[in-house]
C-alpha positions in Angstrom: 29.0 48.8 24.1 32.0 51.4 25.6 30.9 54.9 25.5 27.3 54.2 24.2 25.3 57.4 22.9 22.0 58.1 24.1 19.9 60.7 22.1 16.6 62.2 22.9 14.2 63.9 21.5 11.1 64.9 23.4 8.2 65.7 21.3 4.4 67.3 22.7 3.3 63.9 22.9 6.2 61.6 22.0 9.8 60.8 22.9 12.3 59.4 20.2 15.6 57.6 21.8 18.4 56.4 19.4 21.5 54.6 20.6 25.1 55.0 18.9 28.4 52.9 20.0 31.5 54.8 19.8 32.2 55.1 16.4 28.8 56.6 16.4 27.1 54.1 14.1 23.4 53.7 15.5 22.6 50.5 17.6 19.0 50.8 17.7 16.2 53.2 17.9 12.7 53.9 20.0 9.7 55.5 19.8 6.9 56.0 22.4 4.1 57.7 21.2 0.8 59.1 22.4 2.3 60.0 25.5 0.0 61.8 28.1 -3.0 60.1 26.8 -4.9 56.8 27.7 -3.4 55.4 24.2 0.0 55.8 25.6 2.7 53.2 23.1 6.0 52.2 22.1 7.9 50.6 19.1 11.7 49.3 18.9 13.0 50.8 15.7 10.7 50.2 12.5 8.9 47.5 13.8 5.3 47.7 12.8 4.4 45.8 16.2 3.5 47.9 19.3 3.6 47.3 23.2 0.9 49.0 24.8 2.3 51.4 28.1 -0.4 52.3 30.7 -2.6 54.9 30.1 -1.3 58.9 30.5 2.1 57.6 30.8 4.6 60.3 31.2 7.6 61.4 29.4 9.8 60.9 32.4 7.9 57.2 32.8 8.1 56.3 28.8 12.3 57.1 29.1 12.3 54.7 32.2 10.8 51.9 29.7 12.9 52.6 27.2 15.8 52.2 28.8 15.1 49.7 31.0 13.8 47.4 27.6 17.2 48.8 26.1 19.1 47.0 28.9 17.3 44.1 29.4 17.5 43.5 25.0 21.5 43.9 25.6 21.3 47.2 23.9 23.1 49.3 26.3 24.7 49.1 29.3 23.4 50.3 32.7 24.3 53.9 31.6 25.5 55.6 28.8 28.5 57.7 28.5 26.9 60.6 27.8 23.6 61.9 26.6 22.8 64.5 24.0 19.5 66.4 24.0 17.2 67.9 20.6 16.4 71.7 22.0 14.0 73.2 19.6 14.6 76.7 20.5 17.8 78.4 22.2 16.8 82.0 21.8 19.6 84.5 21.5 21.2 82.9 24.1 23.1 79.5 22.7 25.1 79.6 19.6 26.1 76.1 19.5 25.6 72.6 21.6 26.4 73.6 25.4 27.1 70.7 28.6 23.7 71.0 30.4 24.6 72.5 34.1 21.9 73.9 36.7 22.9 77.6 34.6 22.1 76.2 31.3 18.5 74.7 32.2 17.8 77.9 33.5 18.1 79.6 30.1 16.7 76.7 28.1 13.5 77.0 30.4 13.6 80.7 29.7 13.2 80.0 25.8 10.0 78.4 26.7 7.5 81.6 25.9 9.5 80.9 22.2 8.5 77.4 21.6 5.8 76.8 24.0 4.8 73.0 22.2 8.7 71.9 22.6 11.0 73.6 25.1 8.8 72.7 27.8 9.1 68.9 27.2 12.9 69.1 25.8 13.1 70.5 29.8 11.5 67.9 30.7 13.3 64.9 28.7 16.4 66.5 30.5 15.0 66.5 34.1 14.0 63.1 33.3 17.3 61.4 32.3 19.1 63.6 34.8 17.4 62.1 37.7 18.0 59.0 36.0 21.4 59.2 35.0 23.0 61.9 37.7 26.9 60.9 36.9 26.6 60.8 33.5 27.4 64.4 31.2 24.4 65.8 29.1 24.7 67.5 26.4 21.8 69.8 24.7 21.7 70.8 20.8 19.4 73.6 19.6 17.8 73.5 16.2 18.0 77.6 16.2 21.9 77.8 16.7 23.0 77.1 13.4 21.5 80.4 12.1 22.9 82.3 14.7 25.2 83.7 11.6 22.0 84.9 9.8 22.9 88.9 9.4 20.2 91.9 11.2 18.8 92.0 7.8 17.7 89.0 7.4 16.7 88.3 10.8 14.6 91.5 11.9 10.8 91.8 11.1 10.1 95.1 9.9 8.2 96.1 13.6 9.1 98.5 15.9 12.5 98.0 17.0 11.3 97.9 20.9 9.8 94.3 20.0 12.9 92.6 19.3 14.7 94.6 22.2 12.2 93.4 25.1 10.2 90.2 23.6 13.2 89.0 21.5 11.1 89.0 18.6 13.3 88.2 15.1 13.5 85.4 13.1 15.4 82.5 14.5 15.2 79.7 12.0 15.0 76.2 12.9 16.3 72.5 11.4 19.8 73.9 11.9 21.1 70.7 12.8 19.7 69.0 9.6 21.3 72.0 7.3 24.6 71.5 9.5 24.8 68.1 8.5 23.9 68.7 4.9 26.9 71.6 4.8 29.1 68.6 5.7 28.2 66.2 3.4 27.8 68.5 0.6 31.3 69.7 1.3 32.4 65.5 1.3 30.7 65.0 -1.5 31.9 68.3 -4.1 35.8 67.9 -2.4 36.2 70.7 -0.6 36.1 72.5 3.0 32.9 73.5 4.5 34.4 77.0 5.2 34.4 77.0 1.2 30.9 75.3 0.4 27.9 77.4 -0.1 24.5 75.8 -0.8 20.7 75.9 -0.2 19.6 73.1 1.7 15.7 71.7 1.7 14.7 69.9 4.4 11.3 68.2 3.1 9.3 66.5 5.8 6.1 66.9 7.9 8.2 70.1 8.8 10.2 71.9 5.8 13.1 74.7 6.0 15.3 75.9 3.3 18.0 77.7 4.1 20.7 79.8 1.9 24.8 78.9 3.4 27.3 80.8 2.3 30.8 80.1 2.7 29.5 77.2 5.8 27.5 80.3 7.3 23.5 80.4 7.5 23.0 83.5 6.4 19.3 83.4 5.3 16.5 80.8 6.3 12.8 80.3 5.5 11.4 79.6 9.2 11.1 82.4 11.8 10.4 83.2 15.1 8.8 80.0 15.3 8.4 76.7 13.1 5.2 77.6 11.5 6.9 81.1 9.2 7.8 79.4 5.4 7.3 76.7 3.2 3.9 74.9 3.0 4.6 72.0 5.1 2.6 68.6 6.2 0.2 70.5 8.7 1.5 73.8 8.9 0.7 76.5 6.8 3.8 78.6 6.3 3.6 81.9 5.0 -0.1 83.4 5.3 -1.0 87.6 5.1 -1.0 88.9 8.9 -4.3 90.1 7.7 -5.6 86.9 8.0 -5.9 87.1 11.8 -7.9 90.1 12.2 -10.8 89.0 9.2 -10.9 85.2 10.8 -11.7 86.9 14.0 -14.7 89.1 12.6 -15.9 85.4 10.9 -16.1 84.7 14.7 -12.6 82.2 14.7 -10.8 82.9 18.0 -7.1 83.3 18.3 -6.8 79.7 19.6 -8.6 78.0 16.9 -7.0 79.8 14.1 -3.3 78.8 16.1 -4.2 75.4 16.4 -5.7 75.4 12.1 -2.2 77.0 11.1 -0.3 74.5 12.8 -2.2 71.4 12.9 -5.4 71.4 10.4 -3.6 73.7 7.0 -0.5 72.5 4.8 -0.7 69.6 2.9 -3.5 68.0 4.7 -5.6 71.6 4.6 -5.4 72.1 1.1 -5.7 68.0 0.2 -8.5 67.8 2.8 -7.1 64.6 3.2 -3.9 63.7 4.4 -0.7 65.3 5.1 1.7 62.2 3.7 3.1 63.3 0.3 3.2 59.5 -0.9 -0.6 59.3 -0.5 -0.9 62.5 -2.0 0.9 61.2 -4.7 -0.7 58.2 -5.7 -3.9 60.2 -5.2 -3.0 62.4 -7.8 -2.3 59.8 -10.2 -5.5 58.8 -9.9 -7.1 61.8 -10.9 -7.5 63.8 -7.6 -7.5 67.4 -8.1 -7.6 68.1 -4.3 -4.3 66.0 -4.2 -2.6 67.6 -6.9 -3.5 70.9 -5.8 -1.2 70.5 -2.4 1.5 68.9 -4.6 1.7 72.3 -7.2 1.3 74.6 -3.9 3.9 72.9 -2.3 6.5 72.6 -5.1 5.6 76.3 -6.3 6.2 77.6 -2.9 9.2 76.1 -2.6 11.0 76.9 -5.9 10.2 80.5 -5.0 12.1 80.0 -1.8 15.1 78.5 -3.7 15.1 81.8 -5.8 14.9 83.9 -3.4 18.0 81.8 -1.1 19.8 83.0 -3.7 20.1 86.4 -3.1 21.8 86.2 0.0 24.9 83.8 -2.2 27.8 85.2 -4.0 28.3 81.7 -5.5 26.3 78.2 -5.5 27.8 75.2 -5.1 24.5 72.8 -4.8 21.1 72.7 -4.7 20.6 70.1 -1.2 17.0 68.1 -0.8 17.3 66.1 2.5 14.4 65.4 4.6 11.4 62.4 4.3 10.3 64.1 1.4 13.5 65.6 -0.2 15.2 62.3 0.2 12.1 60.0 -1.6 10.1 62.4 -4.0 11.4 62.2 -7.2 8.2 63.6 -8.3 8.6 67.0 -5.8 12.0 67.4 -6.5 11.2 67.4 -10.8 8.5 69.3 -10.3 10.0 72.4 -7.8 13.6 71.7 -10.4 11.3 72.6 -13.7 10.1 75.5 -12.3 13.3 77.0 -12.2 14.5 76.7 -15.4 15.3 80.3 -16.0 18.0 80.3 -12.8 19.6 77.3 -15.0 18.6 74.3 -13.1 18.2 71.1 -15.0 17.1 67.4 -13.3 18.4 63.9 -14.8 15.1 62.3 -14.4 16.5 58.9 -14.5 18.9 59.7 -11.7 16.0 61.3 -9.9 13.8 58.5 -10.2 17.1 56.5 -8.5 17.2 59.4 -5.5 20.7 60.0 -7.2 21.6 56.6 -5.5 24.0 55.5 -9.0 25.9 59.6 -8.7 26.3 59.7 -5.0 23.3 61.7 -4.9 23.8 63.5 -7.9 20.5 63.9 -9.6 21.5 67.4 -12.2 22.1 66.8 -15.9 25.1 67.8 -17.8 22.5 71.3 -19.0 22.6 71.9 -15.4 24.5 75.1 -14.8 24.2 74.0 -10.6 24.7 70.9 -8.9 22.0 69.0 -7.5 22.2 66.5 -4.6 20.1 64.3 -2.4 21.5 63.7 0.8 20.0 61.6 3.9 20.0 63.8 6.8 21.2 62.4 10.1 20.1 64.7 12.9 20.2 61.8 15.7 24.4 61.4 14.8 25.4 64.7 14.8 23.8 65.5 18.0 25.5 62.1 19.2 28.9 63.2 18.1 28.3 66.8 20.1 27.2 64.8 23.3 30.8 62.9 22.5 32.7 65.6 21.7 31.7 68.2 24.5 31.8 64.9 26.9 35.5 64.4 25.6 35.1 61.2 24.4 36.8 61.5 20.9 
C-alpha cells in the first residue's frame, strides 16, 4: 500500500472516498450518504448493504469513519501519501489542479457565492482531512479549470459588461475533469496526440455537459455560470427563457421555490413526473408510458442540438465522445440523439451500440459514418488521483 491515493468528493449531503495504490489502479471505494440528517449512512463500494452512522453526522465525522473502517479492513495505511480534492468551482482564479496552502483555501472559499450547494462543503472536506492528515500534501482539482481555454465569445453573457467585471458573471463550464479524461482516451484510442485531437464530449448522468475541444482546448461548453445552464439533465432543467422568472413570480412562485424546482423537481423527473433514472424511464416507455417517452425525446432532442451547435466552434472533428452513467449504458439515447443528426453525417452501428462499442474499443459509428463515434468510461476519481500524485511528486 506505498503511496496510497485518497480522493474526495464532498457533496451537499454526501461524501464519496476512493483509494488508488501507486500505479493508480483503485483499491476500494466509499460512500456516506444523507449526511447532516437523522438518516445519516455508509456503503463500502457497491455493496447494496448499509451501516447505519448516528444521526446528523457530519462531513468531518463521516471522513473519520471512513478512514478509520479503511484502516481497520487493511485498505490503507495510517495515512495516505497524498490526497486529492473534487472543487466544483475555481472562478477565474485556478486554471489547473493547485497544492492546497492557507493562500489557496482562501480563494477556493472565495468561489463560494459561485457554487453555494458545493464549494462550501469541498472547504469543508479539505478542513476535515487537513486536521486529520496535517503532514500529508493535498491537492484540489476544479471541475471549471478545464474551460479556462473557452475564448470571450463564448464565455460572456450578452449583459452589461460591469456584471462580469465586479460579480465575475460569465460562463464557466463544469465536468472539465470528465471531458479531460475523455480528450485523453479519445486521443489513445484514434492514435494521436491530444494537442492534435478535437472532439465533442457528452457527459450523460444525473448531471450532463457537452463540450466542443479543439486541438486538446475547451473552447465551447453547454454549462455556465453554474451547473444548472444546458442540457436537460436528471433534476435540472437546463436551458429555460429568463422570462420564466418574472411570470412564475406574478403566479405567486418565490425566487426560492422556483431555484429549488430548476434544480431539484424539473429534468427528467419534471417532465416524467416520475423518476429521474433513464433506465426506469426506459423500460417505462416500453411499456407504453407517454410521460416516460416524453423525457427520453426532450432529452435526446436537446442534446443533438447541442452536438450541432459544438460544432461551430471545430475546424475539424475527430469523434463524437458519450461518457457518463447514461452515455456509457444507453444504447437507446445514444441511437436516438445519433438519428437525429443525420444531415451533419452521423451514422450508429446498432449492433455495436447495443454492445456499448465493447467488441470496437468503443467504436459504435458504421462504415456510412462520415465521424467517429466512441463510448468511453469516464474516470474522474483517477485523474484527480494522478494530479494529487503528480503535484505531490510522487511519479
Amino acid at each position: 500500500m506505498e503511496n496510497t491515493l485518497l480522493v474526495v468528493n464532498c457533496g451537499s449531503s454526501s461524501l464519496k472516498i476512493a483509494l488508488f495504490d501507486k500505479d493508480r489502479q483503485k483499491i476500494a471505494s466509499m460512500l456516506a450518504g444523507r449526511l447532516n440528517t437523522p438518516n445519516a449512512r455508509f456503503r463500502i463500494g457497491k455493496q447494496r448493504d448499509v451501516t447505519r452512522l448516528p444521526p446528523n453526522t457530519t462531513h468531518k465525522e463521516a471522513l473519520a469513519v471512513l478512514m478509520d473502517t479503511a484502516q481497520k479492513k487493511g485498505l490503507m495505511p495510517k495515512q495516505p501519501a497524498a490526497i486529492g480534492h473534487r472543487i466544483v468551482h475555481g472562478g477565474e482564479t485556478f486554471r489547473e489542479a493547485v497544492l492546497i496552502d492557507d493562500e489557496v483555501l482562501v480563494a477556493i472559499k472565495a468561489c463560494n457565492l459561485l457554487a453555494p450547494l458545493h464549494n462550501p462543503v469541498n472547504v469543508e472536506g479539505i478542513m476535515a482531512t487537513r486536521e486529520l492528515f496535517p503532514l500529508v500534501p493535498q491537492v484540489a482539482v476544479f471541475d471549471t479549470a478545464f474551460h479556462q481555454t473557452l475564448p470571450e465569445h463564448a464565455f460572456h453573457y450578452a449583459l452589461p459588461q460591469n456584471y462580469y467585471r465586479d460579480w465575475g458573471v460569465r460562463r464557466y463550464g463544469f465536468h472539465g475533469t470528465s471531458h479531460a479524461y475523455m480528450l485523453q482516451q479519445a486521443a489513445l484510442r484514434l492514435e494521436q496526440s491530444t494537442a492534435e485531437t478535437s472532439i465533442i464530449s457528452a457527459h450523460l448522468g444525473n448531471g450532463c455537459s457537452i463540450t466542443a475541444i479543439r486541438d486538446g482546448k475547451s473552447v465551447d461548453t453547454s454549462m455556465g455560470l453554474t451547473p444548472l445552464e444546458g442540457l436537460v439533465m436528471g433534476t435540472r432543467s437546463g436551458d429555460v427563457d429568463p422570462g420564466l422568472f418574472d411570470y412564475l413570480q406574478s403566479k405567486g412562485v418565490s425566487a426560492e421555490q422556483l431555484h429549488n424546482e430548476l434544480n431539484h423537481s424539473s429534468g427528467l423527473l419534471g417532465l416524467s413526473g416520475q423518476t429521474n433514472d433513464m433506465r426506469t424511464l426506459s423500460d417505462l416507455a416500453d411499456q407504453g408510458d407517454p410521460s416516460a417517452q416524453l423525457a427520453i425525446d426532450v432529452f435526446c432532442f436537446r442534446l443533438a442540438k447541442y452536438v450541432a451547435a459544438m460544432m461551430v466552434s471545430l475546424n475539424r472533428l475527430d469523434a463524437l465522445v458519450f461518457t457518463g452513467g447514461i452515455g456509457q449504458n444507453s444504447a437507446r439515447v445514444r441511437q436516438q440523439t445519433v438519428n437525429q443528426l443525420g444531415l451533419l453525417g452521423f451514422a450508429i452501428d446498432q449492433q455495436n451500440n447495443d454492445d456499448n462499442g465493447l467488441n470496437r474499443d468503443g467504436r459504435i459509428d458504421c462504415k456510412e459514418s462520415r465521424f467517429p463515434i466512441l463510448v468511453i468510461a469516464t474516470d474522474e476519481e483517477r485523474v484527480i488521483a494522478g494530479e494529487a500524485a503528480r503535484l505531490a511528486e510522487l511519479n
